[in-house]
C-alpha positions in Angstrom: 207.5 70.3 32.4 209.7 70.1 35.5 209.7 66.6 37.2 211.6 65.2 40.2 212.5 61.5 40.4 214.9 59.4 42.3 217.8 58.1 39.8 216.7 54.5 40.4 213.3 55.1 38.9 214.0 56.2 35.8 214.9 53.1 34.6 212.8 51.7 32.3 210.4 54.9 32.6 212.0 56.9 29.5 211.0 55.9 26.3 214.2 55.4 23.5 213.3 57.9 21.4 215.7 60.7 22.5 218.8 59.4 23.3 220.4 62.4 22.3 218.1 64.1 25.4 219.5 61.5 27.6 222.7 62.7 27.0 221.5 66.3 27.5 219.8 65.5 30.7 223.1 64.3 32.3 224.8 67.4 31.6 222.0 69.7 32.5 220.5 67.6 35.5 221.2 69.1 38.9 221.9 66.7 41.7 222.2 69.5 44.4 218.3 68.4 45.6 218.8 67.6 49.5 216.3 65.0 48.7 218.3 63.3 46.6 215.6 64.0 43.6 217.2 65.2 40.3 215.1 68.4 38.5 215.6 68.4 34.3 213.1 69.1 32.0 211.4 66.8 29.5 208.2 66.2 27.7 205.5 64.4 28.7 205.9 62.0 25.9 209.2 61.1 26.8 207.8 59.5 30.5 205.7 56.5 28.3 207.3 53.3 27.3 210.4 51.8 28.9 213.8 52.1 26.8 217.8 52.5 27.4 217.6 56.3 27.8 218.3 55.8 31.2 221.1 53.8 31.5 223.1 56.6 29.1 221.8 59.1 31.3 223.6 57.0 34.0 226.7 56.3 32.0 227.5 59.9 30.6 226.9 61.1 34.4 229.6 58.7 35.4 231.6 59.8 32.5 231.5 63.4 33.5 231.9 62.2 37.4 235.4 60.9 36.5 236.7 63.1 34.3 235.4 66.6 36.3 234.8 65.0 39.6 236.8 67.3 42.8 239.5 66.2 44.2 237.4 66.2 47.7 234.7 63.6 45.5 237.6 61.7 44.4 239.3 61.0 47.7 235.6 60.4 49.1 235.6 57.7 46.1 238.8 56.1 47.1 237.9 56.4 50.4 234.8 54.6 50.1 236.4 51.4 48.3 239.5 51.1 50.5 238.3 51.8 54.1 236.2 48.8 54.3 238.8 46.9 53.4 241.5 48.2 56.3 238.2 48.2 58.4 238.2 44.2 57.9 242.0 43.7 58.9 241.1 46.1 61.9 238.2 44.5 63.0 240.6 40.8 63.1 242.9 42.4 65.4 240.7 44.1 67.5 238.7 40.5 68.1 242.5 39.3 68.9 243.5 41.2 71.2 240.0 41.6 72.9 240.5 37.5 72.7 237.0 37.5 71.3 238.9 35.1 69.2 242.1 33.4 69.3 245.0 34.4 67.7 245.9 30.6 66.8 242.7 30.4 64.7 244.5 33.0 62.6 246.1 30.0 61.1 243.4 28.3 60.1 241.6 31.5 58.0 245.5 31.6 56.0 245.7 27.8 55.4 242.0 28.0 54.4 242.5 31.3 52.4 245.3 30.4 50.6 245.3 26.5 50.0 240.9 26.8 48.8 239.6 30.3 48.3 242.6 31.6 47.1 242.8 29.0 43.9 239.2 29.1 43.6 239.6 32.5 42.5 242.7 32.1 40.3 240.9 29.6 38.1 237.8 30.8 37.5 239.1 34.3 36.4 242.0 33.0 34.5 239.9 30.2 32.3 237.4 33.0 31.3 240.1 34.8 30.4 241.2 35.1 26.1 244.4 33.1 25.8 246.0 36.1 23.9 245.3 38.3 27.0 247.1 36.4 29.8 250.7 37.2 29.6 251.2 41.1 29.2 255.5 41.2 29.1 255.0 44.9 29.9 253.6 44.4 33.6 256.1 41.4 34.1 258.4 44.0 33.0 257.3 46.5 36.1 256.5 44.9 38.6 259.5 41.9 38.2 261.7 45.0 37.1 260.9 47.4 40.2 261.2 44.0 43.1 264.7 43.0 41.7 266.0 46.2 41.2 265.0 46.8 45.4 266.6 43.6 46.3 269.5 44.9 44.6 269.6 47.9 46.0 269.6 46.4 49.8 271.0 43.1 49.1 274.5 45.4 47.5 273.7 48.2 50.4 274.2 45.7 53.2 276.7 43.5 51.8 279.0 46.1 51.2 278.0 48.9 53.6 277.6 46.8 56.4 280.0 43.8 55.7 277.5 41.0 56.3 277.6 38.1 54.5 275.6 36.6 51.0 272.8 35.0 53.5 272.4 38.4 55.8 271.7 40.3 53.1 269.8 38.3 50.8 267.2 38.2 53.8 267.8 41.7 54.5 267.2 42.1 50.0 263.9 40.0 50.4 262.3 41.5 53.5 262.2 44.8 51.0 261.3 42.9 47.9 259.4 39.8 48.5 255.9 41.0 48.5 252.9 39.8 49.7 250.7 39.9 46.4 248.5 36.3 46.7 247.6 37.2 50.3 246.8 41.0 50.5 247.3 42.4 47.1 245.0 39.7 45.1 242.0 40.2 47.7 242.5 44.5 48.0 242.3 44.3 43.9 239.5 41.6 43.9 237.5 43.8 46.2 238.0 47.2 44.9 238.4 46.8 41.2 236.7 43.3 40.5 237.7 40.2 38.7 239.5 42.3 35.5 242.5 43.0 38.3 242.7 39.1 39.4 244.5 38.2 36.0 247.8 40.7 36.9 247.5 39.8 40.4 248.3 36.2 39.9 250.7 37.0 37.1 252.7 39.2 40.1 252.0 36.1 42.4 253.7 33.6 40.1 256.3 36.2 39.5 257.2 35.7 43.1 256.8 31.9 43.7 258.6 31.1 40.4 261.1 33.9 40.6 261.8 35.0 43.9 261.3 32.7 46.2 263.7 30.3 44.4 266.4 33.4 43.9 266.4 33.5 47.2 266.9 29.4 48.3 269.5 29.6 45.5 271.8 32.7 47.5 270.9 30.8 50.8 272.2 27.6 49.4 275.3 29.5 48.1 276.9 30.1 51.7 276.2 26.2 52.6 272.9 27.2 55.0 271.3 24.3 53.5 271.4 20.6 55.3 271.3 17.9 52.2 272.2 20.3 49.3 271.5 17.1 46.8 268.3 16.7 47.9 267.7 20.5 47.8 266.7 21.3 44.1 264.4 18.6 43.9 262.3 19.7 46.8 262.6 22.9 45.4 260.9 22.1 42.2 258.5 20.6 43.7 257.5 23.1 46.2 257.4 25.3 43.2 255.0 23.4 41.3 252.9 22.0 43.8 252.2 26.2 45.6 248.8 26.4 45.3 248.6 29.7 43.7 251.4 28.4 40.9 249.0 24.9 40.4 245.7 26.6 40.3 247.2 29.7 37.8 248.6 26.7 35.3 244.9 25.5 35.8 243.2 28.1 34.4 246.0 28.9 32.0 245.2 25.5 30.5 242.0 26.0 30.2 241.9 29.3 28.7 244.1 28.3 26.1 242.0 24.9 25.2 239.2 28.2 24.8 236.5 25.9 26.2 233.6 27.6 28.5 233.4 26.6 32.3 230.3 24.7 33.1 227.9 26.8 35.0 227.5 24.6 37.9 231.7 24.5 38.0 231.9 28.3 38.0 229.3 28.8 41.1 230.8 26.0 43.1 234.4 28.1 42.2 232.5 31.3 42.9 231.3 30.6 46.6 234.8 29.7 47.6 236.4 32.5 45.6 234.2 35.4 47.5 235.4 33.8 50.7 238.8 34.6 50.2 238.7 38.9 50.7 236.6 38.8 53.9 238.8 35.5 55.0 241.9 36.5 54.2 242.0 40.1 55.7 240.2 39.2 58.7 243.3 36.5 59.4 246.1 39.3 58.5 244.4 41.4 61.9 243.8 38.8 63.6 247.6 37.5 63.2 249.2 40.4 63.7 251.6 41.4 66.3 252.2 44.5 67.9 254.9 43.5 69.8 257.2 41.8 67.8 257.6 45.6 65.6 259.7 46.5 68.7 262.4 44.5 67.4 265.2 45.3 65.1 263.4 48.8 64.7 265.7 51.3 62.9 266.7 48.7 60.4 263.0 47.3 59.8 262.0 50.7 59.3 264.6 51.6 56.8 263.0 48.2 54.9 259.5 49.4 54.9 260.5 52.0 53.9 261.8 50.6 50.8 259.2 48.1 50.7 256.1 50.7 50.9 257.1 53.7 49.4 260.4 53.4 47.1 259.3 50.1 45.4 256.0 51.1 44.0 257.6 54.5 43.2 259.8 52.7 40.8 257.2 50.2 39.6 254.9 53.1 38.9 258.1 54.6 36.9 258.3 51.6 34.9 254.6 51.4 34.0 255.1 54.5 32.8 258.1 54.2 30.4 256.7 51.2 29.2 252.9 52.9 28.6 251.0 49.5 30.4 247.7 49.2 30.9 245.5 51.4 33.4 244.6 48.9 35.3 247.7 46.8 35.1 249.6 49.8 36.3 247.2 50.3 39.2 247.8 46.1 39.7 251.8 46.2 39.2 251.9 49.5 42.2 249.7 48.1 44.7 250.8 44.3 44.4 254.5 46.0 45.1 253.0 48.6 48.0 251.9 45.5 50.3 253.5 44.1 53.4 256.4 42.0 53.3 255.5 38.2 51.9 255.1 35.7 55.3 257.2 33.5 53.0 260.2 35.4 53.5 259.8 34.9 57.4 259.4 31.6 56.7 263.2 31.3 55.0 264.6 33.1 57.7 263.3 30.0 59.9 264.5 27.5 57.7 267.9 29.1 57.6 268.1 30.5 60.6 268.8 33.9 59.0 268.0 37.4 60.3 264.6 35.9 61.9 263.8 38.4 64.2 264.4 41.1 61.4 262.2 39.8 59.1 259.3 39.3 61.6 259.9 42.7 62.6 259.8 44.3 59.0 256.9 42.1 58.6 254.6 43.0 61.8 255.5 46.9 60.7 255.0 46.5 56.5 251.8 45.0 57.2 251.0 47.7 59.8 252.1 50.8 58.2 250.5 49.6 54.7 247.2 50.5 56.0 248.5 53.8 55.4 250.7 54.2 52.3 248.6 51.8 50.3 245.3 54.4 50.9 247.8 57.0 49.8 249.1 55.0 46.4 245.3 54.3 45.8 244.2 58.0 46.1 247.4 58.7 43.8 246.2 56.3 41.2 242.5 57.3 41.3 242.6 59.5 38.2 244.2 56.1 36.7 241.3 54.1 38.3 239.0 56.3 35.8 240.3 55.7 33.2 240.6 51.9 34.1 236.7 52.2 34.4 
């Protein structure tokens, strides 16, 4: 007989005993009913007891879904997961400049996001995680390939094309390598893809506070920018250690490898703060950003972002590639490299009084033109995203 039910019914109304019809009712079953009904046809017998059949109904239709979905489904996919996400970082700068809400609380969502939510998060995915899973040399190899190899390429392009000095264009390197990933690539990838895409997230955060962040003190230091150059590697060190995300990832590294289970009551304490940090963190990126300080230094911060948004993740992407990573660690390694420009770079300039206004600039117009090129990358690496699934 010919029946017409609504998807979510069907669970636990077909019996077990024909899996093998589940299976043929997702290929056969027509979803074209305006109602939203699907027509197949199945004995009687088959509507009794409850069962699994179902749920492979479901999961051969998602099967087919991504691996014969159009391209117009596809981009409606991608654009499903990632507007809400831009929506959130609009909807911060529109309460800004509305003055709905101040711009100065927009340092109290970051502080909040990134010294509690953030290594909330890191902890409770990474302890879950098997020891034997946590370090995967082939996305270090990427994603901390593809951000020196940029810094290179502009640090070596303004030193010697331009004649400025080792400071200059070290800033000038970092404002198109030092990327954003604890701030706006951990909470994008939290969002869309779940906790599975935290672990290479924080590996590409660490990457950054343990690698390039102290690069770029070191070349600072180098041209005597510094004011107590003894007492300089020590508070380095222990700015290192003592970064939040680099604590709470040596955390939960620690406790994965001890391969004890986290205490219920420890995991949903962890958990409220950790789903805080996607709404709390993207909400203070629009509400903190500035319009006009992308006037500034514009031909040269465009040339970086540039760099920063489209040619980095092209060559990350490249080296995923050669080096045959993971599908979602790929899709990690290119969108933790297509984000904005790292605030912590800014933050050097200040320090050093280096290229300030260049850096704010490239930052303001990463951050902006992101919203953008990462819905582009994402749509690129949807096919990818199947397979991750």
């Amino acid at each position: 007989m010919f029946i017409k039910v609504d998807p979510i019914s069907l669970v636990g109304q077909i019996s077990p005993r024909s899996l093998q019809g589940a299976i043929a009712l997702a290929y056969c079953a027509d979803a074209s009913d305006k109602n939203g009904g699907i027509r197949f046809a199945i004995p009687p017998y088959e509507l009794c007891a409850p069962g699994i059949t179902a749920v492979v109904y479901f999961a051969v239709r998602r099967m087919r879904f991504v691996q014969h979905g159009t391209a117009g489904e596809k981009q409606m996919q991608v654009a499903n997961l990632v507007l809400p996400v831009f929506a959130i970082i609009l909807t911060g700068w529109l309460a800004g400049w509305l003055g709905y809400i101040s711009r100065s609380l927009s340092d109290g969502l970051v502080h909040f996001a990134y010294n509690v939510a953030m290594p909330a998060l890191l902890v409770v995915t990474i302890a879950q995680e098997p020891a034997r899973s946590l370090l995967e040399w082939r996305f270090l190899f990427a994603f901390g390939g593809g951000s020196i190899f940029c810094f290179l390429l502009v640090f070596l392009a303004v030193y010697t094309g331009l004649g400025r000095g080792v400071a200059s264009s070290t800033m000038h390197g970092m404002a198109a390598a030092m990327t954003n990933t604890g701030f706006v690539a951990l909470p994008i990838l939290h969002s869309i893809y779940g906790q599975p895409a935290v672990l290479p997230a924080a590996v590409a955060t660490v990457f950054v506070a343990a690698v390039m962040f102290p690069a770029t003190v070191i070349l600072l230091e180098s041209e005597g920018r510094g004011d107590d150059g003894r007492a300089r590697p020590v508070a380095l060190m222990k700015q290192i250690v003592l970064n939040p995300m680099v604590l709470s990832t040596l955390i939960g590294l620690a406790w994965a490898i001890t391969g004890l289970p986290m205490p219920l009551p420890l995991k949903a304490y962890l958990n409220i703060f950790a789903a805080a940090l996607t709404p709390c963190a993207l909400f203070a990126i629009g509400l903190g950003l500035s319009v006009e300080g992308i006037t500034s230094n514009l031909t040269m911060s465009l040339v970086l972002a540039a760099v920063k948004l489209l040619i980095m993740p092209l060559i990350v992407y490249g080296l995923c590639a050669a080096s045959n990573l993971d599908p979602l660690y790929t899709i990690a390694a290119v969108v933790c490299a297509a984000v904005p420009t790292a605030k912590t770079a800014y933050i050097l300039a200040g320090e050093y009084k280096v290229e300030e206004e260049l850096v704010a600039a490239t930052v303001s117009i990463t951050t902006l033109l992101s919203i953008a090129t990462l819905l582009g990358w994402l749509y690129a690496l949807s096919r990818l995203a199947g397979q991750a699934s």
